[in-house]
N, C-alpha and C positions, 0 to 999 in steps of 0.2 A: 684321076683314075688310079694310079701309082699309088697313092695315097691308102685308095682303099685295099690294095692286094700287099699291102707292108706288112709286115712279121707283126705290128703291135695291132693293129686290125682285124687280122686272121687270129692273135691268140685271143683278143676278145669276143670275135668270132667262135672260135672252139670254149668259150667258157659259158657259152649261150647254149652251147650242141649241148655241151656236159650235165647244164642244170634241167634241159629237158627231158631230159632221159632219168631225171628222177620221178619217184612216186606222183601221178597214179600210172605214168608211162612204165615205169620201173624197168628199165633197157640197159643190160649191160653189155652187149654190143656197140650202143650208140656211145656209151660211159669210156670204153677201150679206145673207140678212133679218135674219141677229142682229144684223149690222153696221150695216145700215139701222135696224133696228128700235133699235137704240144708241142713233145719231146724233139719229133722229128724238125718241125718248123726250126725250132731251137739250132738244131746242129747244122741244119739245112744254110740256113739262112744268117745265120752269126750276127743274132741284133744286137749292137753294143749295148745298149741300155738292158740289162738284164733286170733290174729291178724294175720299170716300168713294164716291159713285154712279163714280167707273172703277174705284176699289178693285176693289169688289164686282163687276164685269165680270170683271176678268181675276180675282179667286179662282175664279167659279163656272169658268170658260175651264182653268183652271191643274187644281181639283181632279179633274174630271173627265177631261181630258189628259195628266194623269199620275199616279194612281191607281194605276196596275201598279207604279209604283215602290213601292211600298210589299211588292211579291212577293217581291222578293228575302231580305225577312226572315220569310217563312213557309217558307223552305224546311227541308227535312227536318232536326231536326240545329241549326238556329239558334238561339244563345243569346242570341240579339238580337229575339226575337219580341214581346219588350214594346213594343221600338220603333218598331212597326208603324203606332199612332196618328200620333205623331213625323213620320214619312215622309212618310207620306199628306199629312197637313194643313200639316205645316212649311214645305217646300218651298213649296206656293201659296200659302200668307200672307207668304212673300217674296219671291219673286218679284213679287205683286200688287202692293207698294209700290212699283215703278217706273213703274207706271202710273198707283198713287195720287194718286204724286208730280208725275206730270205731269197728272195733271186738278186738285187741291192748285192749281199754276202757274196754269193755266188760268181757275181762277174768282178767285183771290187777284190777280193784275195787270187782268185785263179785266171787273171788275166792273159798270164800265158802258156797255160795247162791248154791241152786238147780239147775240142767241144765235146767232142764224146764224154770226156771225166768231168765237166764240167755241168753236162745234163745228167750226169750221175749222181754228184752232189746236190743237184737243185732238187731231182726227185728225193732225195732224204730230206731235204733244208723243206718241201713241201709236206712231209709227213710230220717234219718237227713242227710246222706253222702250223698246222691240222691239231696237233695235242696242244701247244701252247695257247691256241685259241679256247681249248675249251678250261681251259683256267684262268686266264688272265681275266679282270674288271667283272670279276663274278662265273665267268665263262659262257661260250654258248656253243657247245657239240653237236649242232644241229643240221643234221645231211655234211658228215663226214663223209669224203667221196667213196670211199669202200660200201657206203651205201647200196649202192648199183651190185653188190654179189646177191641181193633179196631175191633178184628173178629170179633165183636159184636156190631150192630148200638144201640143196645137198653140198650147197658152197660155202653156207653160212655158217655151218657149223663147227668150221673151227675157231671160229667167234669162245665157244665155252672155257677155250685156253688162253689166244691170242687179243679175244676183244673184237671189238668192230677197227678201233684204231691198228690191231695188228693186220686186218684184213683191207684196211689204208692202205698202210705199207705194200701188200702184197700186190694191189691191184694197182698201185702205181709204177711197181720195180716192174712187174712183167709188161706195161708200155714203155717205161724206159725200155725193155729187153726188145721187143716189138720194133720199137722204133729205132735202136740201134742194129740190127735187122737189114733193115729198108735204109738205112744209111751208108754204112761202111761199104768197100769198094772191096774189103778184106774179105775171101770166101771163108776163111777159118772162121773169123771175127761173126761174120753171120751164122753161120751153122752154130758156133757156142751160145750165142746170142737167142736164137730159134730155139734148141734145145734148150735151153735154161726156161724161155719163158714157158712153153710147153710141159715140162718138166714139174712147176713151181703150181699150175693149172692142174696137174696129173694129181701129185702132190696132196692139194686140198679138195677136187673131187674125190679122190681114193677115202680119206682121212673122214670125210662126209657121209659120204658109203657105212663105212664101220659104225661112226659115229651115229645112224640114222637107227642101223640094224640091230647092236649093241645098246640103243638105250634104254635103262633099265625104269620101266614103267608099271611095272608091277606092283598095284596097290599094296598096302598094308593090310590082310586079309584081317585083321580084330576091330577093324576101323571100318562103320556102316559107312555110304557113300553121301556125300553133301549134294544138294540139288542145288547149283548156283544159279541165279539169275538176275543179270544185269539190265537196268531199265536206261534206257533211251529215252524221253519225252518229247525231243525234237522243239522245244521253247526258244522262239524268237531272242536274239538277245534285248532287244529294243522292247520286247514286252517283259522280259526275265524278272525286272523289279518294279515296274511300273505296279501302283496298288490298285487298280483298276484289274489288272490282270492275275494276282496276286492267288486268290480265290482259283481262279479259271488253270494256273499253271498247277496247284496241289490237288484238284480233282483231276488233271492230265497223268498226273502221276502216279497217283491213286490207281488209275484206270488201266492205265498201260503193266500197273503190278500183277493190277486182278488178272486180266487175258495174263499174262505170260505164268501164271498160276493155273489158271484154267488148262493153259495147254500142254503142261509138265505136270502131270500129276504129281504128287509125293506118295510114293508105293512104300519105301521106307527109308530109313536114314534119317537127315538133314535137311532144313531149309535157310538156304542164305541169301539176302534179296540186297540187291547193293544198287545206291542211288547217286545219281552225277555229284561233280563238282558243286556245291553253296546250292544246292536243291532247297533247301530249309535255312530261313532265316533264323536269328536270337528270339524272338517274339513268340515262335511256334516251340523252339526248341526246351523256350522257362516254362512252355505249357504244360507240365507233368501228366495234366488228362489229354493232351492231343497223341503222346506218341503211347501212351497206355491205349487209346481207344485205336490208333494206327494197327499195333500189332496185334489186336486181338482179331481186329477181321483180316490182318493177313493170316492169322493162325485159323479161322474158322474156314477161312477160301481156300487152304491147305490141308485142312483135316489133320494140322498135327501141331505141337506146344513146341518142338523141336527148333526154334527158330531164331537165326541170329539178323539182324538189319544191320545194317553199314550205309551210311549217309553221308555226304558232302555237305554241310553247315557252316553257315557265317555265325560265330561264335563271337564272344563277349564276356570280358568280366574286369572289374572293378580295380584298378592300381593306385591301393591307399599312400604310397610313398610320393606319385606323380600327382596324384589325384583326381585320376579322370580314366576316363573307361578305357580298355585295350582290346582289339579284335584281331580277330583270328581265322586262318581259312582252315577247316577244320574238318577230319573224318571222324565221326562219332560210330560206336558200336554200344549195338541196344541190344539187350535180352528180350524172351518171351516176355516176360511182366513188362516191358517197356520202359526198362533204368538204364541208364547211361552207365556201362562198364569199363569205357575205354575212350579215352579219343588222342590220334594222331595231330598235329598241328604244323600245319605246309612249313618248313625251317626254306628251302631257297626259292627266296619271295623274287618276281618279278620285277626288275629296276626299272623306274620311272613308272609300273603299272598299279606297285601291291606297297611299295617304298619309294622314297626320294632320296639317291646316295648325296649325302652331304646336304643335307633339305637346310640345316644350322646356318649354312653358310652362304644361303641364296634370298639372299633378302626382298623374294616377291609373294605378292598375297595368296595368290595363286598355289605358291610352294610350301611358305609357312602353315596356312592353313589344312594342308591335304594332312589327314590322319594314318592313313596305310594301315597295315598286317603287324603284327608283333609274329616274329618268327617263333619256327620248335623249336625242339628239341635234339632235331638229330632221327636217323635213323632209328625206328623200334617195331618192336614187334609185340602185338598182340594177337592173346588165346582166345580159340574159342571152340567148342566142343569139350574143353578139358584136353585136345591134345594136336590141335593144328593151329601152328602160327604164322598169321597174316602179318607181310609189312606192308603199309599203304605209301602211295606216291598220287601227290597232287598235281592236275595237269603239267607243265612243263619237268619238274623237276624227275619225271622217267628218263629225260636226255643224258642225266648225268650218270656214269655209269660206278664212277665211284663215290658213291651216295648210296651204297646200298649194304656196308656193313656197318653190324650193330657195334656202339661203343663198348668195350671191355668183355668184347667175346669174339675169338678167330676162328671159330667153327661152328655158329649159329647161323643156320639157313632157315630160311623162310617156305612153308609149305606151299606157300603164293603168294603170289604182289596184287594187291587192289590197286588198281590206277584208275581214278576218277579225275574224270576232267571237262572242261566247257570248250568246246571248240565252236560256238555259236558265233563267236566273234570274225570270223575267218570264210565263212559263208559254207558253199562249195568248191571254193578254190581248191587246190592242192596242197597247203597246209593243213588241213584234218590227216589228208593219206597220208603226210610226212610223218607227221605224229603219231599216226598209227603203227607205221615202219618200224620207228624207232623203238619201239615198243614191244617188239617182234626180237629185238635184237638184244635185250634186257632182261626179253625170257630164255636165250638162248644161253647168254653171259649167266645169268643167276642159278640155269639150269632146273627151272621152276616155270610153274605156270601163272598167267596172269589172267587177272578177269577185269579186263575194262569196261569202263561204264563212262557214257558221252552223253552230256548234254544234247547236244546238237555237234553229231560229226561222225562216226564208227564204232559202234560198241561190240565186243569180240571176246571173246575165250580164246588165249592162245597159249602153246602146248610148251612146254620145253624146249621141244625142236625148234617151234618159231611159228609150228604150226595153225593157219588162223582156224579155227572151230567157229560156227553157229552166227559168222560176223553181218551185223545188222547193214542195212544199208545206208550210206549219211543222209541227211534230210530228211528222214521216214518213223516216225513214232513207233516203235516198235520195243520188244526183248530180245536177249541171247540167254541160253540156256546149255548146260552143260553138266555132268552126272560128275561129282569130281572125286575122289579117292585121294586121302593122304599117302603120301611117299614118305618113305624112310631116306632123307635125302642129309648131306656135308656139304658144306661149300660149296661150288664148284672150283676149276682149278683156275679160272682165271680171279674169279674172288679172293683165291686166298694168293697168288702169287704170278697170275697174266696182267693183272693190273696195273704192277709196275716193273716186270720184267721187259716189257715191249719196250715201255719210254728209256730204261736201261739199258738195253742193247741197241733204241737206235741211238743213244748217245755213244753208246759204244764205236757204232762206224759211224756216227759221224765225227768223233776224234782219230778215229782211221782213217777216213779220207782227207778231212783238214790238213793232218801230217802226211800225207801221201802228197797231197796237192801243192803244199808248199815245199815240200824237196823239189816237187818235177819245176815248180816257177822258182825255185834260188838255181837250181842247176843249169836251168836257160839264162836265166839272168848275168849268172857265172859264166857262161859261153860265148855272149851276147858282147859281155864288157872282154872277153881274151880276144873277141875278133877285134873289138877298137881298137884294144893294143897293139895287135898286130898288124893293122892296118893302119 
């Protein structure tokens, strides 16, 4: 029974509370006691293995938080179902070693620093395993724990400067502060402790306020308004390429265009009709009369010529050098007449789903043989009306937050983000809402609007703010619709300069505290050896 009420029990205890409390629960009350209840355990309790007690934090945080991955190989048809265990458990037992690794630091250099300064440095060394995760072997920024400020529209936003990783930071200093609080025995020590976190709370609600009131959303009055609508189809993954169902999934979609057409008139302006993730195979796509005949009855069920389509397409074409075909997960934009003016091509492909890193060097059939995605190009932007421009982001690649400026321009902003994506893999677990989240948090950073479009998962109009607009519900065939207005919009500030000022200044104190921490352990160590001598 001992066993189970030990400090490495109870923090993987608290890294279960923590992932619950993410999306679709979305509780950043329950986010704050694990954090606290962390910190404090830590001081409370002085478990020497410091790298194994955060291990076991973020496993329990990780397995619980993304558990749904492990759906994609239950699907119908998968000869991959063995690797179900694999998924699950793999993932969070690597992931965790970044945080291991930074509690590992934590008790290995400041062995005889205070626990207080010592869970001081651990909550930095976790902000830094937070950012280093989403770089390292591709990266994955996926439910950064500052996650948990979404309950809150008016918390989030100072995301547009600091980022979601600045608002890591924040939300883990003021459990450190909480928790050092509830510990010290010092009244002074609490009260500064109290005030600081209260203060830092005060701080980014106030900042939020402004932020909310202050945002300047005021169309471009020379610019008619665009009638956006996103289509949901709601397509089985196990039926998605099946050619039996092939037919049956492009009248789905057809259909669910017409209704959401139907029910948004076009009075004037624009019509922009945006279609999930690989909706449209290569086969349909070389049909030059399919998507001529496509847009002409979206234009006639619209009463207007006006109209741009954006599609998610499994794309293809020809590498006379290789000699054999290269494919592509691809966002195509079609005009009225139905030509192909633009297409976007997913650049950060999925490891082991869309590529095989080091595929050369794994000498199995299995591995040699998989053909994967040939990557973009990188971030771009395409026109359309002659003066609003779209950057598209294919399912996952929304997570990454710096993936979203254009090459060889520091002041091109995007009038909106297309994000199209297939969440059908993932069921109705809590991976769609994750993803949805995160996506929230990318409108906020980019200071721009995004128009999602889901296979099978959430499809949404969301604001600047983070705001969600007209959001579909998952499982349900349906549209989202939205009247949208070009802005006269710049950067935002974290694009041009919160992006790597956060990681900057927390290297900053974390070379403050390193040097701080190792004075206070050479000067015990120093007092330590003048008692031997004395004695």
């Amino acid at each position: 029974m001992a066993y189970l009420f030990s400090p490495y029990s109870m923090s993987f205890l608290l890294g279960v509370i923590c992932a619950a409390a993410l999306p679709p629960l979305n509780s950043l009350p329950l986010t704050l006691v694990a954090l606290i209840g962390f910190f404090w355990l830590y001081m409370q309790k002085k478990p020497k293995r410091t790298g194994l007690y955060s291990y076991l934090f973020a496993f329990g945080y990780f397995l619980l938080g993304l558990y749904w991955i492990g759906n994609a190989l239950l699907v119908e048809g998968n000869a991959y179902r063995w690797a179900w265990p694999l998924a699950v458990i793999g993932l969070p037992l690597g992931l965790s070693l970044f945080y291991g690794l930074a509690g590992w630091f934590t008790g290995h250099f400041f062995k005889n620093t205070p626990q207080a300064f010592k869970a001081l440095f651990l909550c930095h060394a976790f902000v830094t395993a937070e950012w280093i995760r989403s770089y390292v072997f591709t990266g994955f920024p996926w439910n950064l724990m500052g996650t948990a400020w979404s309950d809150y529209l008016i918390l989030m936003q100072s995301a547009s400067i600091i980022g979601l990783l600045g608002l890591t930071w924040l939300m883990l200093l003021i459990a450190y502060l909480v928790a050092l609080a509830c510990y010290t025995n010092t009244k002074k020590t609490r009260l500064i402790a109290g005030f600081s976190a209260i203060s830092l709370i005060a701080v980014n609600a106030i900042f939020g306020l402004y932020a909310l009131k202050t945002n300047d959303t005021n169309p471009d009055n020379d610019a008619p308004p665009v009638h956006v609508i996103t289509i949901q189809p709601n397509i089985p993954q196990h039926e998605k390429w099946d050619r039996l169902y092939l037919q049956q999934n492009i009248d789905k979609l057809i259909a669910t265009t017409l209704d959401g057409i139907a029910e948004q008139p076009v009075d004037n302006g624009s019509l922009l009709i945006i279609w999930p993730e690989t909706a449209l195979s290569y086969q349909l796509i070389e049909n030059k009369s399919f998507l001529t005949q496509l847009i002409q009855r979206f234009s006639a069920a619209a009463n207007t010529n006006e109209i741009t389509f954006i599609t998610g397409a499994l794309t293809r074409h020809y590498d006379a050098k290789a000699d054999k075909m290269r494919y592509q997960n691809a966002a195509l934009y079609i005009n009225n007449q139905g030509e192909i003016f633009g297409q976007y091509s997913k650049t950060h492909l999925v490891p082991f789903g869309e590529y095989i890193p080091f595929q050369q060097y794994i000498p199995l059939k299995t591995v040699t043989g998989f053909s994967g995605f040939t990557k973009g190009n990188g971030p771009e932007l395409q026109t359309i009306n002659s003066h609003i421009k779209l950057m598209n982001k294919i399912c996952y690649e929304i997570i990454f937050p710096s993936e979203f400026s254009v090459k060889g321009s520091t002041n091109q902003s995007p009038n909106g983000i297309v994000h199209i994506t297939n969440d059908a893999w993932y069921g109705t677990s809590s991976g769609p809402y994750q993803h949805l989240n995160i996506t929230r948090w990318r409108a906020i950073e980019n200071n721009t609007h995004v128009f999602r479009a889901a296979n099978k998962g959430v499809s949404a109009s969301i604001t600047p703010n983070g705001y969600l607009k007209n959001q579909a519900y998952i499982s349900k065939q349906s549209s989202s619709y939205i009247k949208f207005y070009s802005y006269k919009t710049n950067a935002s500030l974290y694009i041009l300069v919160g992006i790597w000022l956060c990681p900057l200044l927390l290297a900053l104190m974390n070379t403050i505290l390193l040097i701080k921490g190792l004075k206070i352990t050479s000067k015990k160590s120093l007092l330590k050896n003048l008692q031997n001598l004395t004695f």
